[in-house]
N, C-alpha and C positions, 0 to 999 in steps of 0.2 A: 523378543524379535527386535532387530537391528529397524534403524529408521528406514535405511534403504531397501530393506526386505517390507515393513511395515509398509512404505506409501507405493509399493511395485505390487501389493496385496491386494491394493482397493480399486475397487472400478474406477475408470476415470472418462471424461466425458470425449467426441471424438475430437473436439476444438483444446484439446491438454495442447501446450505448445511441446517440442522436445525438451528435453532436461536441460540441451547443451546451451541454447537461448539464454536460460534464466541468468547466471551470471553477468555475460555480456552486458545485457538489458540494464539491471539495476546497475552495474558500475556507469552506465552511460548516464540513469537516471538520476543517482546520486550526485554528479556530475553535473545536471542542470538544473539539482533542486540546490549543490552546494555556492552556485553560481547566479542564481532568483534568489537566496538569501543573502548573498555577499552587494549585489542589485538594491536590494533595502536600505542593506544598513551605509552603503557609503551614498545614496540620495538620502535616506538621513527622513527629518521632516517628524510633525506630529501624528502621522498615520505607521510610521517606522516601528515603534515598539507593540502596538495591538498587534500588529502582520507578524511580528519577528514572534511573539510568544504562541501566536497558532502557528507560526512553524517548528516550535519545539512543542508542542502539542502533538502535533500531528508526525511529527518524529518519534515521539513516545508512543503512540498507537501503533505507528511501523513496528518498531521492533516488541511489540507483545504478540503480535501475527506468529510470527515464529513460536513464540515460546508457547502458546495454543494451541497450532498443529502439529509442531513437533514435539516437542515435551510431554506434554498433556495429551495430544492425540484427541483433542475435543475438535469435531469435524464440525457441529453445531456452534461452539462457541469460537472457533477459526470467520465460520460466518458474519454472528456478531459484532468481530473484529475489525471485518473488513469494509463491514459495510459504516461501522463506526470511523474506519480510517478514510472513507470515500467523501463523508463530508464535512472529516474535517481540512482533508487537501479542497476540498470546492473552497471552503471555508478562507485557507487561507489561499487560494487564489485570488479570489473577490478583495480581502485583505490588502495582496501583495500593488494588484491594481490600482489601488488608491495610493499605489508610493512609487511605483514605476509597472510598466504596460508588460515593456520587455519581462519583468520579472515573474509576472503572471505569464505569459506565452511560454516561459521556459517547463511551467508547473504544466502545462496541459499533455504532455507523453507521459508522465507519471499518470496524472485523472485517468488517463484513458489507460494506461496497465494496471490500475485499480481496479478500475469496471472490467476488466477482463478476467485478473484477480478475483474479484467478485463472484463473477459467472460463472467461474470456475472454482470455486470455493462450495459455492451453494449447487452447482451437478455430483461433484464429489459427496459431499452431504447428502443429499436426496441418494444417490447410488448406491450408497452405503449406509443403510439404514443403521442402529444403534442396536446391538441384540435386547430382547424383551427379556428381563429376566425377573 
């Protein structure tokens, strides 16, 4: 089974946003997290490189979500995922704060389509239980 047949098979909770959103979304959000990181590194300063390695951190958590849900099809471990990539964005928020404000405010529409990410990660999961076998 195709992914697009695959994730149109599983219950989805009623707060699912439409499909056409997602794109949009992350190009806006990558967007303001490419722009909170570029914020870092030209104020510069001794809090610059802790903040700047939990934002490749937590870039490295982004892109294994995908390969989780989709590859794998692990709907439990998509959760794991997400909720591991929710504090490491808090994380480097608090981080980015310490080196500029703006940089952190840019990270907060990300935070919060995490936690929606989230919620929507762990309904799909509960929805779709695992067959016992």
């Amino acid at each position: 089974m195709d992914r697009s047949a695959w994730y149109a098979s599983l219950k989805k909770p009623w707060f699912t946003p439409p499909a056409s959103i997602f794109g949009p979304v992350w190009a806006v959000l990558y967007l303001l997290m490419g722009g909170a990181a570029l914020l870092v590194v030209f104020e510069g300063g001794p809090h610059a490189p802790p903040a700047l390695i939990a934002f490749g951190v937590q870039v490295v958590i982004n892109l294994l979500w995908p390969m989780v849900f989709w590859r794998r099809r692990s709907l439990a471990g998509s959760v794991g995922v997400i909720l591991l990539l929710w504090v490491a964005v808090l994380a480097t928020i608090v981080l980015f704060s310490r080196v500029s404000g703006l940089a952190a405010v840019l990270l907060i529409p990300y935070l919060l389509w995490v936690t929606l990410a989230a919620f929507l990660s762990g309904a799909i999961w509960r929805l779709n239980p695992a067959p016992s076998g």
